[in-house]
C-alpha positions in Angstrom: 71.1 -17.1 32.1 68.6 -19.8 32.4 65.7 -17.9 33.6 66.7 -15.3 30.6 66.1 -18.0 28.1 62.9 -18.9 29.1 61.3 -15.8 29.2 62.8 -14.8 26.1 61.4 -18.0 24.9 58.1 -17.8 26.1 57.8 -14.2 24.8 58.2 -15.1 21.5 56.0 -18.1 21.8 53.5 -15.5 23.2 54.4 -13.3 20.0 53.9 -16.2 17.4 50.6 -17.0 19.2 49.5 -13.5 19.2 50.9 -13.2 15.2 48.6 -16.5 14.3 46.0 -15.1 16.0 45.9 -11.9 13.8 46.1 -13.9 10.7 43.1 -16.2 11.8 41.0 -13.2 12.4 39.3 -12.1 8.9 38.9 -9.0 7.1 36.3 -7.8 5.3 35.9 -5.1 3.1 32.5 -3.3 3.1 32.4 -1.4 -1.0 29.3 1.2 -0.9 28.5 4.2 -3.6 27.9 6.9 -1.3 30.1 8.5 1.7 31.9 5.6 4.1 29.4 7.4 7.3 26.7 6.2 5.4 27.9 2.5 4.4 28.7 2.2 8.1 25.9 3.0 9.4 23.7 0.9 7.1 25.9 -2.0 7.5 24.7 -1.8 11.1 22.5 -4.6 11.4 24.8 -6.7 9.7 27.6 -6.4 11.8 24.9 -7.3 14.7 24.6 -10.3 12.9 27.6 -10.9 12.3 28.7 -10.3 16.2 26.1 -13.0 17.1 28.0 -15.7 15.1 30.8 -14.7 16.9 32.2 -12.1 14.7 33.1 -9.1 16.3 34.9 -6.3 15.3 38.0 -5.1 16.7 38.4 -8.7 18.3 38.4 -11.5 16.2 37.1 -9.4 12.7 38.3 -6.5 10.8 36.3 -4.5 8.7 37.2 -2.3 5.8 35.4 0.3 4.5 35.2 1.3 1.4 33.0 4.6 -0.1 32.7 6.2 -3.8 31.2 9.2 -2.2 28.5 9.1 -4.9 31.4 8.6 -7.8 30.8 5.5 -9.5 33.2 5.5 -11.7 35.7 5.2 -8.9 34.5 1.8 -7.6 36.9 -0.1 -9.6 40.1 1.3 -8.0 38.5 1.0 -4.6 37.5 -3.0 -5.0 41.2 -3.2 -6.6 42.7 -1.9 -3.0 40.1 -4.1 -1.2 41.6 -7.2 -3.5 45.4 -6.2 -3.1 44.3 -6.1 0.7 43.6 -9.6 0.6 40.2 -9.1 2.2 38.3 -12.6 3.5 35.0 -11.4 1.7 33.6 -8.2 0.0 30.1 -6.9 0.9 28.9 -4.9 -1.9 25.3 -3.2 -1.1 24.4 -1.6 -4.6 24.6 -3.1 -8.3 27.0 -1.2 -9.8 29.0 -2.2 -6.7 28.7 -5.9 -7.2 29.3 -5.4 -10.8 32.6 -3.8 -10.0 33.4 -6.6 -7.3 32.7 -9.3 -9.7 35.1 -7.7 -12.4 38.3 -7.9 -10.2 37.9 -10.8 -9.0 36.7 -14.8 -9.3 38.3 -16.3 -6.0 37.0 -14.0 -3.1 33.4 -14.2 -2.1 31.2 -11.4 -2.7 28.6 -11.0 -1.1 25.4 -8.6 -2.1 22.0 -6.2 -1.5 20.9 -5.0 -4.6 17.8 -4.4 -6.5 18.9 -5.4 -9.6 17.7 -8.8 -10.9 20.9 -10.7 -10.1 20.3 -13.1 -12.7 19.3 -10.6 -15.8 22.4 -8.8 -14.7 25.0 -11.5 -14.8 25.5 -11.7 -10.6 24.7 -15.3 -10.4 23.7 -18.3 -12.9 20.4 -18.7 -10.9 18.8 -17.8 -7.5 18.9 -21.4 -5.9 22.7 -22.4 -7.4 24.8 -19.2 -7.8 27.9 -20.9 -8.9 30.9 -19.1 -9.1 32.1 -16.9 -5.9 29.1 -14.3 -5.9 25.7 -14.4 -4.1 23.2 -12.3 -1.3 19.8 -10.6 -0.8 17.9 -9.5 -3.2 15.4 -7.3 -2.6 12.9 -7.3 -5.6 12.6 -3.6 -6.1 11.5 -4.5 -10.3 8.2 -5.5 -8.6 8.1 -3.1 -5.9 8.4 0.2 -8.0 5.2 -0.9 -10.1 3.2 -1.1 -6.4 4.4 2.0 -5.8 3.1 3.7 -8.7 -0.2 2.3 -7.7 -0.2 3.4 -4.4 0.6 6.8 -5.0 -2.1 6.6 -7.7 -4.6 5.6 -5.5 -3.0 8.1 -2.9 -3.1 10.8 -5.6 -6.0 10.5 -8.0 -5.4 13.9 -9.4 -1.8 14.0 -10.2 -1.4 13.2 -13.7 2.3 13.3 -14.0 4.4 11.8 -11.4 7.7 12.5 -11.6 10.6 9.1 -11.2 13.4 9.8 -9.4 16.3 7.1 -10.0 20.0 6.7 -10.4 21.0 5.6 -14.4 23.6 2.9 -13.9 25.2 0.9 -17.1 23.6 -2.7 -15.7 21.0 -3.2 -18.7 18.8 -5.4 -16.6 17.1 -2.3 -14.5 16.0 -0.7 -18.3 13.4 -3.4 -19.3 11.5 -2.7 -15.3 11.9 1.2 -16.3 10.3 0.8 -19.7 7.6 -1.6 -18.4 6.9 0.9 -15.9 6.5 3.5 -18.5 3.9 1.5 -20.0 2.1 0.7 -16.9 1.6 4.5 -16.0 0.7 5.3 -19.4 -2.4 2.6 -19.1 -3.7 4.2 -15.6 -3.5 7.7 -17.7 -0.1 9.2 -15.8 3.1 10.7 -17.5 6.2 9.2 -15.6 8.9 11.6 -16.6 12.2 10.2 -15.2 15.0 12.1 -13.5 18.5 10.5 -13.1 20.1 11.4 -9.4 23.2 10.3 -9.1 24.4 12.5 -6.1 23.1 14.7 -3.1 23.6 18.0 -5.4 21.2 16.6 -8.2 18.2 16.4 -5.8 17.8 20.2 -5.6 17.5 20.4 -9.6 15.8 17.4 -10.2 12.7 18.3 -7.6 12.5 22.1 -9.1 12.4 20.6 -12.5 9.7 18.0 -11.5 7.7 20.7 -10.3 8.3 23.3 -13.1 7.1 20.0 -15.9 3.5 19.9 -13.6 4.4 17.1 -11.8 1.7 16.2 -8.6 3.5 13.6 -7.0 7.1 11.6 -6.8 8.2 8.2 -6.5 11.5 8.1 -5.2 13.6 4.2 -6.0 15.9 2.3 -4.1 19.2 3.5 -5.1 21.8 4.2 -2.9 22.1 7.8 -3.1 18.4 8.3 -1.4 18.8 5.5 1.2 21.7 8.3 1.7 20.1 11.8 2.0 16.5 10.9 3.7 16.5 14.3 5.3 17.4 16.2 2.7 14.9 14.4 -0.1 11.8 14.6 2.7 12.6 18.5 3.0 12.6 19.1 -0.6 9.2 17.0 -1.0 8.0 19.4 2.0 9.1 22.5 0.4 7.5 21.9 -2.8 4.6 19.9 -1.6 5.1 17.1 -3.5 3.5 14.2 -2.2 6.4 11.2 -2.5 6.6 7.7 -1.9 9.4 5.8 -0.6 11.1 2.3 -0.5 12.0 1.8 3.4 9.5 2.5 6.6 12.8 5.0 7.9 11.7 7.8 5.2 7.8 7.6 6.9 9.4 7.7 10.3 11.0 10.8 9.9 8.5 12.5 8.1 8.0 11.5 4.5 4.3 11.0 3.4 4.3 7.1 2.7 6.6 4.0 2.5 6.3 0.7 0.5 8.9 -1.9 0.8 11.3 -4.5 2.9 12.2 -3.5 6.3 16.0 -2.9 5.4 16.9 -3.9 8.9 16.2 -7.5 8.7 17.6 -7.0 5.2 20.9 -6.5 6.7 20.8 -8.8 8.8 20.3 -11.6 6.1 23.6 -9.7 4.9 25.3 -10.3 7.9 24.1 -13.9 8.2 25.6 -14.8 4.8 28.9 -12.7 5.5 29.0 -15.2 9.0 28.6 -18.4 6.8 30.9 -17.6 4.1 33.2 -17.1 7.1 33.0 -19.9 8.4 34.0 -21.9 5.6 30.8 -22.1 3.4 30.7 -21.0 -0.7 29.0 -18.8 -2.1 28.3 -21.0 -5.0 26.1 -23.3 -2.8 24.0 -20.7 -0.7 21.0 -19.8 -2.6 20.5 -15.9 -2.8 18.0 -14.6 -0.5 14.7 -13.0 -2.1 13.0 -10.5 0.2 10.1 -10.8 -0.6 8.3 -11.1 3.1 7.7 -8.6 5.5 6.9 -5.6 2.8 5.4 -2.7 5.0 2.9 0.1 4.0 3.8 2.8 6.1 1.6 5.8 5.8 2.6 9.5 7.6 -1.2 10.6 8.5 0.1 13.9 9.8 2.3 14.4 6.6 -0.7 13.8 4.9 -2.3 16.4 7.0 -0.1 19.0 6.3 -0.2 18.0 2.1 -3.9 18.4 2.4 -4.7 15.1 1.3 -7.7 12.4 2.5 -6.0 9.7 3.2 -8.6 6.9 1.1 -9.6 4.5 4.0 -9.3 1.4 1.9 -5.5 2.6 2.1 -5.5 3.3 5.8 -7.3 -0.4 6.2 -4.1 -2.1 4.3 -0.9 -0.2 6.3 1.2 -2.0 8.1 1.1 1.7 10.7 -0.1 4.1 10.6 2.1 7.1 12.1 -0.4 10.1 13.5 
């Protein structure tokens, strides 16, 4: 009877330990627009990150993901279950993501990759003191998307209507960079229709219209929805031969003409680092959001070029970051 009670007693002091044990490992949940394949696989270099703090998953970190599948309107309900789930943090890589984060709750930190000016948009009271329970990367696209236009100016000389393609959210700050590009394409003597993508199946219809309103050339933004469907926005570009510039080196890589922006790996990773510290006890409210703002690439496809017919200006070749032949 003895030797019964202690190993009934030291199994359930084995259970308790094991039951603390999963209570002291956290969870967080992941919130993206697009499908949860994608938001996995972007949140990659995070979860490096995070795994070098001593986070891993499926040992001592849980993570839950959570995917619109290109549905906005559903992230509300899907931060809701993320909340009820009593998640340690939420990552939230888009505005309209973070907007829906911050709307359900004050107490759990959020942490975010956007675009969007998180000041002008009501994230954060300012870059260096966030205050409240919200802060991350920021990867000044507002600035980006005017460099871009002048790239594929300089890139195209002839085009003279370049067609935007961009997902329409309801966060008011991305409308004053819109109009103030307007206004810069309009000095340098280019029409800048816009064309609002807001899934896979718009990308079809929005490259046949660009090309049926004369456009010579696209620039393709940051939103979620073409970090998403590379493949399928290089093809189009291919099949109409529309010369296009893109926001990460990845689209180059595989085949797109030309690339200008952060290197979204190390992006991530800054995600991840932040995820680690707010983990480990810190607040958001006193880490400063990060600006990327450093390692911007040129990445020029000389053999997409090739193929476009187009003379790649050497002053252009002189200022890439690579050159991919």
């Amino acid at each position: 009877m003895k030797r019964r009670d202690f190993i009934l007693t030291a199994a359930a002091a084995l259970c308790s330990s094991m039951g603390r044990a999963q209570q002291a490992s956290p969870v967080v949940g992941v919130l993206g627009n697009g499908p949860q394949q994608a938001i996995r696989m972007n949140f990659a270099p995070a979860k490096a990150r995070l795994a070098e703090m001593g986070y891993v998953e499926g040992r001592n970190l849980t993570l839950e993901y959570r995917g619109a599948d290109d549905q906005l309107d559903r992230l509300p309900s899907l931060v809701t279950d993320l909340v009820h789930r009593g998640v340690a943090a939420i990552f939230a890589p888009s505005g309209p993501a973070t907007s829906a984060a911050k709307a359900a709750t004050t107490t759990i930190p959020i942490i975010f990759f956007t675009g969007f000016d998180p000041v002008a948009s009501g994230f954060v009271n300012s870059l260096n003191q966030p205050g409240g329970n919200v802060t991350g990367v920021f990867i000044l696209a507002p600035d980006l998307i005017f460099k871009r236009l002048e790239l594929l100016h300089e890139l195209v000389p002839a085009a003279k209507t370049i067609a935007f393609l961009y997902t329409q959210t309801a966060i008011k700050s991305g409308d004053l960079s819109y109009e103030n590009l307007r206004h810069t394409a309009e000095a340098i003597g280019v029409k800048l229709p816009f064309f609002n993508v807001t899934g896979p199946s718009d990308l079809d219809q929005s490259f046949a219209r660009a090309e049926g309103e004369g456009a010579g050339a696209v620039i393709v933004h940051s939103d979620s929805v073409f970090l998403n469907n590379r493949q399928k926005i290089i093809a189009l570009a291919a099949h109409y031969k529309l010369p296009a510039i893109y926001f990460v080196r990845e689209y180059a890589a595989e085949g797109g003409l030309i690339s200008y922006g952060p290197n979204y790996t190390d992006a991530y990773r800054q995600v991840g680092d932040i995820v680690g510290r707010v983990l480990k006890g810190e607040k958001p409210e006193n880490l400063p959001v990060r600006q990327v703002n450093t390692k911007i690439e040129l990445v020029i496809n000389a053999k997409t070029a090739n193929s476009l017919g187009l003379t790649v200006p050497s002053s252009l070749l002189g200022r890439a970051d690579e050159v991919i032949e």
